[in-house]
C-alpha positions in Angstrom: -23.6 -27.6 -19.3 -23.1 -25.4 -22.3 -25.2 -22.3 -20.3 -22.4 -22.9 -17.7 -19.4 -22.9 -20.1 -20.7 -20.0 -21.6 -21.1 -18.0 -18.3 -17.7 -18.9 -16.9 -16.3 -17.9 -20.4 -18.0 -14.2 -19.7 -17.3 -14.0 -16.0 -13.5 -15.0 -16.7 -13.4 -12.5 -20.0 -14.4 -9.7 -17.6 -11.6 -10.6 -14.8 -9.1 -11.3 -17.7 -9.6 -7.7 -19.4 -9.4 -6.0 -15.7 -5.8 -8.4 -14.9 -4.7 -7.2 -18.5 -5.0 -3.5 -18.0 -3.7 -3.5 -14.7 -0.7 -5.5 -16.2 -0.1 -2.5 -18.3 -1.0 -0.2 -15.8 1.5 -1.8 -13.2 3.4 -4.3 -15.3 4.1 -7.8 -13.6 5.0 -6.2 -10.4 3.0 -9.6 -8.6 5.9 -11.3 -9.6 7.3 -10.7 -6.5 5.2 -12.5 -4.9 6.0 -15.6 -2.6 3.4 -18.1 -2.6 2.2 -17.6 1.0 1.8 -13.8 0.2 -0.4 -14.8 -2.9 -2.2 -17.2 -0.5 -2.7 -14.4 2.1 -4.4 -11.8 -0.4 -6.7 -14.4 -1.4 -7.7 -15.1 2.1 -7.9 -11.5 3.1 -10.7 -11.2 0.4 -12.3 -14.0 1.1 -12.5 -13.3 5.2 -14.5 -10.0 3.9 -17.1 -11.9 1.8 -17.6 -14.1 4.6 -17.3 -11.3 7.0 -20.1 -9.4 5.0 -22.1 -12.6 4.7 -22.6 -12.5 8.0 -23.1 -9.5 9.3 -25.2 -8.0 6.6 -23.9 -4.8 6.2 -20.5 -3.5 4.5 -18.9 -0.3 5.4 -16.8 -0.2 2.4 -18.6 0.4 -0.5 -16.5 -2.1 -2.8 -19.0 -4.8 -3.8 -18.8 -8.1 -2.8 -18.8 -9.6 -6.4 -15.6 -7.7 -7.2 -14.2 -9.8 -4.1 -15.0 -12.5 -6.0 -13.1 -11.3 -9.1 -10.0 -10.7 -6.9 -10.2 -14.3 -6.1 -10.0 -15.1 -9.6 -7.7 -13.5 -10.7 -5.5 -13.9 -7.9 -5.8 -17.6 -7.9 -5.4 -17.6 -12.1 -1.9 -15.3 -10.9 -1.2 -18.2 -8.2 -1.7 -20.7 -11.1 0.8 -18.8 -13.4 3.5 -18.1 -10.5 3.5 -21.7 -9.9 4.4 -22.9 -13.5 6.6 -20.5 -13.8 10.9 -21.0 -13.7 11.8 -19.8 -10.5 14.8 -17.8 -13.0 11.6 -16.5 -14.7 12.3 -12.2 -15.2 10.1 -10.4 -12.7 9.2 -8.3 -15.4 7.0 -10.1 -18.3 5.3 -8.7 -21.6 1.9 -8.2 -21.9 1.0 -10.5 -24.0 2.9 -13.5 -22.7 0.9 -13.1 -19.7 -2.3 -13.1 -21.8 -1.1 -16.2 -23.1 0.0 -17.8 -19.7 -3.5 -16.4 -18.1 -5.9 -18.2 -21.0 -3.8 -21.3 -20.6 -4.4 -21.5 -17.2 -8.4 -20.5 -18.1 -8.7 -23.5 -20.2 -7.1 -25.5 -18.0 -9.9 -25.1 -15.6 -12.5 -25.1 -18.4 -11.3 -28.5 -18.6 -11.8 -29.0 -14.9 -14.9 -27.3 -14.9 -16.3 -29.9 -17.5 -15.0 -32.8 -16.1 -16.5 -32.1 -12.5 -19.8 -31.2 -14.0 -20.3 -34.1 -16.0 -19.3 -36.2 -12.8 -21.3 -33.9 -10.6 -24.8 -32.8 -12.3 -23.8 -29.2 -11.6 -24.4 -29.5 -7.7 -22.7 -26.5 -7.4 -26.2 -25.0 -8.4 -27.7 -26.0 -5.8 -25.4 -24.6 -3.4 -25.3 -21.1 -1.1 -22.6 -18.3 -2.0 -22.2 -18.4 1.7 -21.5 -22.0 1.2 -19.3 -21.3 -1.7 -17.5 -18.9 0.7 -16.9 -21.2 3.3 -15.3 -23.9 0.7 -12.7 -21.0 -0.9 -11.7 -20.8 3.1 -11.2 -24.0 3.5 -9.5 -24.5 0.6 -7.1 -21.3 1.5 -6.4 -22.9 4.8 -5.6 -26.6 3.1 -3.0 -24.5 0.9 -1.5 -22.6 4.1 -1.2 -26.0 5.5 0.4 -27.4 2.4 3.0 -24.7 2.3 3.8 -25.1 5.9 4.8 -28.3 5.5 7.2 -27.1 2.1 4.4 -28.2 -0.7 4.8 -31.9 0.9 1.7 -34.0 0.8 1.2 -37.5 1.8 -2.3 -38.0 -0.2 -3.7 -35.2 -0.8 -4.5 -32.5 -3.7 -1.5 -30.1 -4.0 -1.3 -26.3 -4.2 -2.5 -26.2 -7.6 -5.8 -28.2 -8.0 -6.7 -25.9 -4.5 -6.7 -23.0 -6.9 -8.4 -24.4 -9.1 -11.1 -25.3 -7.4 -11.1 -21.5 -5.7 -11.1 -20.3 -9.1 -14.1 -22.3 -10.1 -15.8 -21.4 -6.7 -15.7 -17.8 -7.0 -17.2 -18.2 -10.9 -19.7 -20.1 -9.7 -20.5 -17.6 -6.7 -20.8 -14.9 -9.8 -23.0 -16.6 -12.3 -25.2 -17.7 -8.7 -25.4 -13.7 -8.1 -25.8 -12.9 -11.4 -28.8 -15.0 -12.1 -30.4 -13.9 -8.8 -30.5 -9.7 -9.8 
């Protein structure tokens, strides 16, 4: 488990140093964000993977893995909105939202450990495709969920969906990674 804690540490480095410049490149301008919109750019990214997946073939010469990165950080930037103070400024320095993105990194690290000691690391064994196909069900659990106003009756809310998207689309990397 410690080759797997060190991967996602240097997958999740590499999508926190490309969140951080865009930060400064566009400030917090996300912010403005409702939920459901967050929720629909995360399922617009993960329709393409899929879409790719199965055709083959991509037209647009973005690579898949940085799909995969969007999905990250997007879901980490879900993760922030949602702990946020609805009063919270649109506008946020830099380096608080370092600070709020590693929190919410470690908070999945935690996750991540927990699940994989419980688990054996089954996600090894898995597709990306498969991978895929979880992140979309996931997204659709969390359009449900905020349909029905955040209200559930026994299941997982908003925020342990992203989390698990978030741990998904790491695991999709290090798969891809150790297949080159």
């Amino acid at each position: 488990m410690e080759q797997t804690n060190q991967q996602f540490r240097g997958i999740v480095a590499k999508c926190r140093d490309l969140f951080l410049k865009k930060t400064k490149d566009y400030g917090t301008a996300w912010r403005i964000l409702r939920p459901s919109s967050i929720t629909d750019q995360l399922y617009i990214k993960a329709r393409r993977i899929r879409s790719i997946e199965e055709k083959g073939a991509q037209k647009v010469a973005d690579p898949i893995q940085d799909e995969f990165v969007g999905l990250i950080n997007y879901s980490i930037l879900a993760l922030i909105q949602l702990q946020l103070p609805a009063d919270a400024a649109l506008e946020l320095d830099v380096d608080y939202v370092r600070a709020l993105y590693d929190e919410q990194v470690e908070a999945n690290i935690r996750l991540l450990e927990a699940k994989n000691h419980d688990y054996g690391e089954a996600w090894r064994m898995m597709r990306v495709s498969s991978m895929t196909d979880l992140i979309l069900q996931k997204l659709l659990r969390i359009k449900q969920i905020e349909d029905n106003s955040g209200v559930t009756l026994v299941s997982e809310g908003l925020e342990a969906n992203y989390r698990d998207i978030l741990n998904y689309a790491v695991f999709a990397l290090i798969l891809m990674e150790e297949t080159v």
